[in-house]
TIVEX-185442 format. One record per residue (C-alpha): residue in one letter; x, y, z. Coordinates in steps of 0.05 Angstrom, whole numbers, padded with zeros to 5 digits, always signed. Layout:
// TIVEX-185442
AXYZ...
//
This chain:
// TIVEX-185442
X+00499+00516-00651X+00453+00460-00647X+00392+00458-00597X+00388+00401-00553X+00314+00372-00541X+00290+00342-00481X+00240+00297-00459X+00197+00325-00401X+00167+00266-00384X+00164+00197-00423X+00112+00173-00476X+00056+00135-00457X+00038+00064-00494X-00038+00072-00482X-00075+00130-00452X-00086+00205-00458X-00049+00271-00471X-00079+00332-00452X-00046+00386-00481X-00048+00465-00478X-00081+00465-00419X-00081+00549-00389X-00028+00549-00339X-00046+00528-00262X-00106+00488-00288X-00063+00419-00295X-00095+00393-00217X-00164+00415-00236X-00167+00379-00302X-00137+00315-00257X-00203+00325-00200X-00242+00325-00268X-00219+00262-00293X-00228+00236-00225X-00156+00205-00213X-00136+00203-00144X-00061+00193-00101X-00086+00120-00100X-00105+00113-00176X-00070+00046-00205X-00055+00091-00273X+00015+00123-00284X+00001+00193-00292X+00047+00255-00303X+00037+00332-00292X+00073+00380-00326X+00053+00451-00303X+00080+00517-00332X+00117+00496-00394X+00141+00543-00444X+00092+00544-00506X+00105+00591-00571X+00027+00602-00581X+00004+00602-00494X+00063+00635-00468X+00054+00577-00404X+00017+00521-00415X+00005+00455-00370X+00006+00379-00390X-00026+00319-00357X-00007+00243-00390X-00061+00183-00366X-00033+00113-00384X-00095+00064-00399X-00148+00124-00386X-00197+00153-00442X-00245+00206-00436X-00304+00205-00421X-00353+00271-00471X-00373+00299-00399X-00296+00301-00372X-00288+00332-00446X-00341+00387-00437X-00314+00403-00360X-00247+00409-00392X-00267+00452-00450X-00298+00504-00391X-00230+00516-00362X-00180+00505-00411X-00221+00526-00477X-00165+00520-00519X-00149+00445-00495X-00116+00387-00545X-00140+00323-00528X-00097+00264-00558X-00109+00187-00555X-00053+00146-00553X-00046+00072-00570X+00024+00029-00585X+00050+00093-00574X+00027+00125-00628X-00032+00182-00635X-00091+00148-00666X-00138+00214-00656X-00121+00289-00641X-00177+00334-00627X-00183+00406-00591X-00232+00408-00543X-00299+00454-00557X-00345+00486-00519X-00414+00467-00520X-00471+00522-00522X-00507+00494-00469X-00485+00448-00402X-00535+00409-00363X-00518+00384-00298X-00449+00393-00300X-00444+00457-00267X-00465+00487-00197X-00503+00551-00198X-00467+00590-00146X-00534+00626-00130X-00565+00605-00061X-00637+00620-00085X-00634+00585-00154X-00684+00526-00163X-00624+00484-00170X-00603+00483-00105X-00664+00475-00072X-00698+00403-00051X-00726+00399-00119X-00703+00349-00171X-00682+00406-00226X-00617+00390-00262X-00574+00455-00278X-00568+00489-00344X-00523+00547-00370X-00515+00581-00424X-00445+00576-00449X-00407+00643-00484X-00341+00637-00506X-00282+00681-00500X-00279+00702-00450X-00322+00637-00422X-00384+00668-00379X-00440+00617-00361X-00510+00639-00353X-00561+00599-00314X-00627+00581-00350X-00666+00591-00289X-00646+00648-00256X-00597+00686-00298X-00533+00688-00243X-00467+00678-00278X-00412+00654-00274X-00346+00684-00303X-00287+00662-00258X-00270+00606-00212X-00314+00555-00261X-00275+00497-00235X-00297+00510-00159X-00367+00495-00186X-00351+00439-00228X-00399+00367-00197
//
């Protein structure tokens, strides 16, 4: 019996491929990378696809988009175990899994109403990043965050 294989979506000449993204996070990586309904760049979603080593996994394609190491690092805090590939001519040119940094600055929200951060002073935020499960811990006041990260993605 042979196995037929099938294209989800098509390939890309010029863009990138983010692969094994967890399941449901596919819209959140896209408010990331900032593309919008009215975005001039072809993109396709693929959400909750089979994968041998995730189980479900989610895709997103970008034609004529790179990433930016910011959009990297936002990606790497909800989708840890992220594959970011760059595609030119249709080809890969560079294959890389996304890693979490030890510590984000201004990237994140503290979610904690007192915190110097979110007060009228001009104090970037910082965490402290763990990793597996991912908790950030706020270098000021010590609130973290374990769940919803994406919600306090700037």
């Amino acid at each position: 019996m042979s196995v037929k294989k099938e294209l989800l979506v098509r390939p890309i000449e010029r863009g990138t491929v983010i692969d094994h993204i967890n399941a449901g996070q596919a819209l959140n990586v896209m408010r990331i990378i900032g593309i919008a309904r009215s975005t001039g760049s072809v993109v396709s979603i693929a959400m909750n696809v089979a994968s041998k080593q995730m189980g479900l996994k989610d895709i997103v394609k970008i034609e004529g988009k790179e990433l930016n190491s910011q959009q990297v690092d936002k990606i790497s805090l909800i989708s840890p175990d992220a594959t970011i590939n760059i595609i030119r001519n249709y080809d890969v040119v560079s294959k890389y899994n996304v890693e979490l940094p030890g510590e984000i600055i201004g990237i994140v929200r503290c979610n904690n109403p007192d915190c110097i951060t979110n007060s009228d002073e001009p104090v970037a935020s910082s965490f402290t990043v763990t990793k597996k499960p991912v908790i950030l811990r706020c270098n000021y006041c010590d609130h973290i965050i374990s769940e919803e990260i994406a919600e306090q993605l700037i």
